[in-house]
Structures are given as C-alpha cells and as structure tokens.
N, CA, C and O atoms as a MOPAC input file, in Angstrom:
PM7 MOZYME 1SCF
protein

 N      0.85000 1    -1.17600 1     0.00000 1
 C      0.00000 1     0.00000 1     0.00000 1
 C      0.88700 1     1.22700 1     0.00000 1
 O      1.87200 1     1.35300 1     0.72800 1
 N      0.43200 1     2.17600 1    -0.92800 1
 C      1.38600 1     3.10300 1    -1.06400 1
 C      0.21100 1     4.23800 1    -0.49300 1
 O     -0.94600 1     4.16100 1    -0.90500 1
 N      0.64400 1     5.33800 1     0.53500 1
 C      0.15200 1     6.16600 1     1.24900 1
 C      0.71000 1     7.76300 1     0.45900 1
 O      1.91100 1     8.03500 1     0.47200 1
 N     -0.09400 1     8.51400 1    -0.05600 1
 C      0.17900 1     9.81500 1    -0.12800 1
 C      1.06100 1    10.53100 1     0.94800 1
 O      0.77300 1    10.08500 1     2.05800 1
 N      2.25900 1    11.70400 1     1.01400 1
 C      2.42900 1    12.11400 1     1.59100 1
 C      1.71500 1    13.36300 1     2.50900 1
 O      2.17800 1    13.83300 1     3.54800 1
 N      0.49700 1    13.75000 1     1.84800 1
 C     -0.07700 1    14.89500 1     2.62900 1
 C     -1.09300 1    13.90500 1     3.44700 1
 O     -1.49300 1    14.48700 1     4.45500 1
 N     -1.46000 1    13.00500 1     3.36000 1
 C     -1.98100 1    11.59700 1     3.98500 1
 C     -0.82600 1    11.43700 1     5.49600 1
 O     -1.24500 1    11.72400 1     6.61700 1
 N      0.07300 1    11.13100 1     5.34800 1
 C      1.21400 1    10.75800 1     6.32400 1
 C      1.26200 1    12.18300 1     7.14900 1
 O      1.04300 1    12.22000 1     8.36000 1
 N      1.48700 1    13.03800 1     6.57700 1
 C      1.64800 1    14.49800 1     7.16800 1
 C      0.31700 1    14.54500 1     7.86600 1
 O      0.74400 1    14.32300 1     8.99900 1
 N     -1.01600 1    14.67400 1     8.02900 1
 C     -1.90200 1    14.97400 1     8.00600 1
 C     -2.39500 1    13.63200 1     9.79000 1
 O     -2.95300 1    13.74800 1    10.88100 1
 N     -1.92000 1    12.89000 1     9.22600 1
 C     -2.24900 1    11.48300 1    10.47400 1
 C     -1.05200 1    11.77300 1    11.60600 1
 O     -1.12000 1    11.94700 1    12.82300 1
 N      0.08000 1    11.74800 1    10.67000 1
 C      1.08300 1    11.89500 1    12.02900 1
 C      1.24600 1    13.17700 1    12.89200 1
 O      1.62200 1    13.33100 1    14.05400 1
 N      0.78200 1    14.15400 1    11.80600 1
 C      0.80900 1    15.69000 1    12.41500 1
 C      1.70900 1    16.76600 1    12.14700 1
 O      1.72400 1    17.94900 1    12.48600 1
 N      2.48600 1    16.01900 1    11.42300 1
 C      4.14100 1    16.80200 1    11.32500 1
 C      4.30100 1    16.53700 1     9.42800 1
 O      3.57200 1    15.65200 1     8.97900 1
 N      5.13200 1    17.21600 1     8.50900 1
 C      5.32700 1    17.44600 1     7.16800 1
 C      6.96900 1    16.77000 1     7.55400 1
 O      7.42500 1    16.75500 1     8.69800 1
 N      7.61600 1    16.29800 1     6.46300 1
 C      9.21200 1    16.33300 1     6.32800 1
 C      9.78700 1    17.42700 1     6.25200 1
 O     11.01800 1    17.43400 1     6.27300 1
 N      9.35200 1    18.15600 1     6.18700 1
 C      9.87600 1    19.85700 1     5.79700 1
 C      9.69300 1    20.31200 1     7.40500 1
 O     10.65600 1    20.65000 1     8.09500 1
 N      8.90900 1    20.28800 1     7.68300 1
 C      8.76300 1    21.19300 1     9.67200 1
 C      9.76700 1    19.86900 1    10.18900 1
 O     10.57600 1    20.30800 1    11.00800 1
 N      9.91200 1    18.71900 1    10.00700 1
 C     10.82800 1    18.01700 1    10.95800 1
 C     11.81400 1    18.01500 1    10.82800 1
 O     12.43700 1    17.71800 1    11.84800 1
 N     12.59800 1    18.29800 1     9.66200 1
 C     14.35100 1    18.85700 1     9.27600 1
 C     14.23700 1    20.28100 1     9.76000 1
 O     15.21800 1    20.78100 1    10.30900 1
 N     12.95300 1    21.09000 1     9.58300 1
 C     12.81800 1    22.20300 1    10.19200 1
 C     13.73800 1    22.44200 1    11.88500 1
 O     14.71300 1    23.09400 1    12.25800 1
 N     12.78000 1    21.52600 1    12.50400 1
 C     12.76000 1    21.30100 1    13.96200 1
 C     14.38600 1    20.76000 1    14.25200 1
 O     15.26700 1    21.22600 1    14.97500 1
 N     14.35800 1    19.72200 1    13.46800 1
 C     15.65400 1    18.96500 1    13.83300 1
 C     16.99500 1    20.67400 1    13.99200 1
 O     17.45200 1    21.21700 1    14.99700 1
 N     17.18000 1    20.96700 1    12.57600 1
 C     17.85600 1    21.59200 1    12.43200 1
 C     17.95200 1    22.87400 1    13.92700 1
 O     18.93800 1    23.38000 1    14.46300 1
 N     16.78400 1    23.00100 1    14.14400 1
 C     16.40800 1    24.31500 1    15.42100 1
 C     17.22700 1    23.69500 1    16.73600 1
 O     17.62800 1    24.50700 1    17.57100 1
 N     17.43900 1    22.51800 1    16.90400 1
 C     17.87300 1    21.43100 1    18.10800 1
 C     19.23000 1    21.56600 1    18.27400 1
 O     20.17300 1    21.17600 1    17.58500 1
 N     19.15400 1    22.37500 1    19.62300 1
 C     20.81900 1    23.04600 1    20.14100 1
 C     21.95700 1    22.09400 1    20.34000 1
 O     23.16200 1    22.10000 1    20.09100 1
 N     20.85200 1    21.03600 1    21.04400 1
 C     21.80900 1    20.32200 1    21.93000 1
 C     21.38700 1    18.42600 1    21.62700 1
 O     20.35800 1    18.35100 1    20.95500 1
 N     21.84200 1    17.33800 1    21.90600 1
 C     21.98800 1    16.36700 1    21.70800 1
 C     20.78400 1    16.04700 1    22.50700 1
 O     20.41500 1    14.89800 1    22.26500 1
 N     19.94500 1    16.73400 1    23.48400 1
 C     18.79200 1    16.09300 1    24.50700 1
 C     17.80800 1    16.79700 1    23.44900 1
 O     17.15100 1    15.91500 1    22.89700 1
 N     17.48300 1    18.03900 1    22.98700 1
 C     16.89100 1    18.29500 1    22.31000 1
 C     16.59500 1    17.39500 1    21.65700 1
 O     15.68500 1    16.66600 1    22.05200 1
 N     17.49900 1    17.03100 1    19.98000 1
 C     17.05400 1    16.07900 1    19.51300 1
 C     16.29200 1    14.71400 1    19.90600 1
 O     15.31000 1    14.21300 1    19.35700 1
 N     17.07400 1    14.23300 1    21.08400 1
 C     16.54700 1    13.25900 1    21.66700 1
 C     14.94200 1    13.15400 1    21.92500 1
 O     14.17400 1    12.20700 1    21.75000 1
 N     14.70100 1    14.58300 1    22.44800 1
 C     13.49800 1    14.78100 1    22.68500 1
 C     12.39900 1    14.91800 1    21.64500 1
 O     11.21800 1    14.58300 1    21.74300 1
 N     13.09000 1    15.52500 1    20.55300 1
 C     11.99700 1    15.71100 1    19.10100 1
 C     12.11200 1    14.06300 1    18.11900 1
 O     11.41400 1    13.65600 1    17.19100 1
 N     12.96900 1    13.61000 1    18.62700 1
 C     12.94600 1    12.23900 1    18.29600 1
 C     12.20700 1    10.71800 1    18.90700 1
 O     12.03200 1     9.57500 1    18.48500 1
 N     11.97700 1    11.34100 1    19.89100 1
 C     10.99200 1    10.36400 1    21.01500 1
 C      9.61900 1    10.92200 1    20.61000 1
 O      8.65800 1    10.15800 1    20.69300 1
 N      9.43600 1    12.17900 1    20.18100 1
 C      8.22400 1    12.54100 1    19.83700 1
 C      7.73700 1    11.59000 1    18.55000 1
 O      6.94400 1    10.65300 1    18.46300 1
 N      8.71800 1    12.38300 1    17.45800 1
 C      8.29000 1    11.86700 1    16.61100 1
 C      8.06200 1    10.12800 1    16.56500 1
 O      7.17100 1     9.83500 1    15.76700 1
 N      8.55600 1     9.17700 1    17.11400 1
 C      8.75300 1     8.46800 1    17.31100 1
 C      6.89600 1     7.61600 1    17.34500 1
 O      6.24500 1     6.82600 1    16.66200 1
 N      6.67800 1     8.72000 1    19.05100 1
 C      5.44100 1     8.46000 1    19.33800 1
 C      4.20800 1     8.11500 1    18.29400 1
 O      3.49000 1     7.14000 1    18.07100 1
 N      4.38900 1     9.69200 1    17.68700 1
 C      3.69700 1     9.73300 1    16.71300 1
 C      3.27300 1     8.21700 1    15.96100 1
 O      2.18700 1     7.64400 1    16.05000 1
 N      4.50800 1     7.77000 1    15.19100 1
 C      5.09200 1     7.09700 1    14.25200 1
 C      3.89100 1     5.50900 1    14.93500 1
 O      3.01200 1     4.88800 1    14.33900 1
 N      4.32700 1     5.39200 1    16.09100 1
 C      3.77300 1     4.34200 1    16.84000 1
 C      2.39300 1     4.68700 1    16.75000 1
 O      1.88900 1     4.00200 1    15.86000 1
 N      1.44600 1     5.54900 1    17.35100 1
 C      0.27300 1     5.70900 1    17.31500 1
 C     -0.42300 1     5.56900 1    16.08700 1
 O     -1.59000 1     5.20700 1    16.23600 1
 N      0.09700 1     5.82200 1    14.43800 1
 C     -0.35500 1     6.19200 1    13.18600 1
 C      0.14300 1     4.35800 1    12.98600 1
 O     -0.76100 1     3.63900 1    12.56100 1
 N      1.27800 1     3.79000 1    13.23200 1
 C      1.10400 1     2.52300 1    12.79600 1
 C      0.15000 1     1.47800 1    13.68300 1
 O     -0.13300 1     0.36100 1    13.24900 1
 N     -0.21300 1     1.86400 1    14.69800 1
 C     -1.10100 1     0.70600 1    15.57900 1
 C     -2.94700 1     1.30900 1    14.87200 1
 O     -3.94200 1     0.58500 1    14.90000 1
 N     -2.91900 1     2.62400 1    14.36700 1
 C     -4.39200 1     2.50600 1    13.55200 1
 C     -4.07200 1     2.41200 1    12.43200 1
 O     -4.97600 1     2.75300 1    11.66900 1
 N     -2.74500 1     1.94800 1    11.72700 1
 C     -2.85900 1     1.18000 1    10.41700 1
 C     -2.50100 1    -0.13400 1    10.66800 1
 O     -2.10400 1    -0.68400 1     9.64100 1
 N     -2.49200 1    -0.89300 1    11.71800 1
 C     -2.65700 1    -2.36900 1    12.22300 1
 C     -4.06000 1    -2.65800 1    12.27600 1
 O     -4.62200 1    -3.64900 1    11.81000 1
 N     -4.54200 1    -1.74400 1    12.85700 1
 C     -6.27200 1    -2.09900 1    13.15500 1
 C     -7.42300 1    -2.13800 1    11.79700 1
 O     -8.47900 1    -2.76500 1    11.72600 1
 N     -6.66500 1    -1.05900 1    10.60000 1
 C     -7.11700 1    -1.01700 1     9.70000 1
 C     -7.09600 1    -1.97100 1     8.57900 1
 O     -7.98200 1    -2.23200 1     7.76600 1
 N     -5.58500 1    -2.56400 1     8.73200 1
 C     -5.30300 1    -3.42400 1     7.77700 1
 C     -6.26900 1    -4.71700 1     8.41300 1
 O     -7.16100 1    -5.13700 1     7.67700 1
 N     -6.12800 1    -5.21600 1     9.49600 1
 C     -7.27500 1    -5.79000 1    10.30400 1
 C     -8.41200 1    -6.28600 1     9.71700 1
 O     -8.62600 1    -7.31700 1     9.08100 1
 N     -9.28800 1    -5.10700 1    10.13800 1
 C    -10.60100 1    -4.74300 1     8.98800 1
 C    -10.82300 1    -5.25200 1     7.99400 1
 O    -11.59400 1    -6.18000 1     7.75100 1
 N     -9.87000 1    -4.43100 1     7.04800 1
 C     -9.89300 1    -4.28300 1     5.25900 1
 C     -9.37000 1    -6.28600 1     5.07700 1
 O     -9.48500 1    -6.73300 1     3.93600 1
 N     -8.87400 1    -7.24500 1     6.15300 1
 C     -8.54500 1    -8.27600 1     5.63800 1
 C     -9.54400 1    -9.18100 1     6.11800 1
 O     -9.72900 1   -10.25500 1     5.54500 1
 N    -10.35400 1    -8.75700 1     7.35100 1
 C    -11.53900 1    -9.48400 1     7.61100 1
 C    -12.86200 1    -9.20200 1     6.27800 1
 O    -13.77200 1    -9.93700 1     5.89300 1
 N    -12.54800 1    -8.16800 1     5.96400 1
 C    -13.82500 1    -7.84800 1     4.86500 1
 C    -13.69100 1    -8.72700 1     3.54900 1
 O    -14.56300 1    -9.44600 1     3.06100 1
 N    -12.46400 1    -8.51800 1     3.10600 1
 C    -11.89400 1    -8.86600 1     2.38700 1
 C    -12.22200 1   -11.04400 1     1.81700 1
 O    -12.69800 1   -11.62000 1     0.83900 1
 N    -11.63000 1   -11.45000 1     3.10100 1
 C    -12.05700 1   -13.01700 1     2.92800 1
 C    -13.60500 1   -12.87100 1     3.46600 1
 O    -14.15300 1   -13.74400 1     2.79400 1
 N    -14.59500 1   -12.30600 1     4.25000 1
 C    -15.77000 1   -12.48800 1     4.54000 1
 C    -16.54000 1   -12.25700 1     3.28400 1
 O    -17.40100 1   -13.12100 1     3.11600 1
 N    -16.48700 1   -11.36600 1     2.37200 1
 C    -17.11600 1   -11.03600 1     1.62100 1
 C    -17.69100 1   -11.68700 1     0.83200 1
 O    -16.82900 1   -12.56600 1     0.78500 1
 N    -18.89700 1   -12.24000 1    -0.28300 1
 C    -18.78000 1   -12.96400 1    -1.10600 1
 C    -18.55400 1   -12.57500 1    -2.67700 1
 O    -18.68900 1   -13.20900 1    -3.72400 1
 N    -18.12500 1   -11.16100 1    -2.34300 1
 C    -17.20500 1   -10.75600 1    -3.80700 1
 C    -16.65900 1   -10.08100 1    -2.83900 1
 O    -16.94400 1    -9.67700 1    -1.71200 1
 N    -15.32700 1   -10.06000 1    -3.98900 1
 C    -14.08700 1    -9.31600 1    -3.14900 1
 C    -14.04500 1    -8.16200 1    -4.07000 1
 O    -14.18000 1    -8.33200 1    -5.28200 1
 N    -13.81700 1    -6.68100 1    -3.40900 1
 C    -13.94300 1    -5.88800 1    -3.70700 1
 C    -12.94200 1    -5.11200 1    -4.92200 1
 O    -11.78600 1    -5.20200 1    -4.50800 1
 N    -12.95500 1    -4.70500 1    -5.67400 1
 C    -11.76800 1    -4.12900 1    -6.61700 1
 C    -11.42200 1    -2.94500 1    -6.06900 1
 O    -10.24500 1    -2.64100 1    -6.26800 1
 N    -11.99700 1    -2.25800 1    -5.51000 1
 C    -11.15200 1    -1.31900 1    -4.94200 1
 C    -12.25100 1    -0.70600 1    -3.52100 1
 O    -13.45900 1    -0.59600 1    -3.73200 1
 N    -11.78100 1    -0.42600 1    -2.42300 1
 C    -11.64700 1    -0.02400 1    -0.77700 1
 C    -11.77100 1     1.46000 1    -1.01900 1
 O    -11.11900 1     1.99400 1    -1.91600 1
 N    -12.36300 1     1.95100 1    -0.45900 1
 C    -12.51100 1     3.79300 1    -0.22200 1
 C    -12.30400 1     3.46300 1     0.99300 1
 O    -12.86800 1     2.50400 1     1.51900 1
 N    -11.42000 1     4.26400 1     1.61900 1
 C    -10.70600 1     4.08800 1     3.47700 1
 C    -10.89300 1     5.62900 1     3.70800 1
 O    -10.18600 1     6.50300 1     3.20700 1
 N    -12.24600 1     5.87000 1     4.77200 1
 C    -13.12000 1     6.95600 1     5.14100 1
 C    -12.88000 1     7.20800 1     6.47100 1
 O    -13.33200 1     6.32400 1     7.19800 1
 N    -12.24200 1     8.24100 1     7.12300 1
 C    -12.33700 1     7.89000 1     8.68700 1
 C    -13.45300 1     9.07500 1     9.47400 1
 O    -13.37900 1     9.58300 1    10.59300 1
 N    -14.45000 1     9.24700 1     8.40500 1
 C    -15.49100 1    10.32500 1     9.73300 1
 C    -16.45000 1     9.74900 1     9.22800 1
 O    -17.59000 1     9.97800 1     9.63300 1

C-alpha cells in the first residue's frame, strides 16, 4: 500500500519539511533526543491505527462474497 504524503503528514501531524525544520532548530543532543521520542510516538500511534485497519480491510476482504476491486478508506 502506497500512502500519499499529505496523507502521512496529516495522520502523524508533522510534514518532512517542519521536521528537518525542527531537527535543524535542536541546540543540543537532549533536544534532539526529545523531538525524536516525539516523533517516534507519533510514528507508533499512526502505525497501531494502520494495524487495526489493515485488520478490517482483511476481515472484509475473505468475509465477503465478492471481493472488492477497490476499498474507499473513510475515517469520519
């Protein structure tokens, strides 16, 4: 599955551009540490609701009695 980047930006909260941003702003070696445990977090929270999703989309998937050609993935 290939994910858009304003998709990734948008779930995790942060762009690649504000996090070289940030990085670069980081005085000291705890700094980083610290914008790196963040991001980190992030990273963890956005992959455990794309565990739950993939989940889903694979229970639907074999339950179904046609299998779908293509998934619209809606989250409101």
């Amino acid at each position: 599955v290939r994910l858009a980047s304003d998709l990734l930006a948008q779930r995790i909260g942060i762009t690649v551009a504000e996090l070289m941003i940030k990085r670069k702003e980081c005085t000291n070696d705890i700094d980083k540490q610290k914008l790196q445990m963040n991001f980190n977090e992030r990273l963890k929270i956005f992959g455990h609701h794309m565990a739950q999703l993939n989940a889903i989309m694979t229970l639907r998937y074999f339950s179904d009695n046609e299998k779908p050609m293509v998934m619209t993935i809606d989250d409101s």
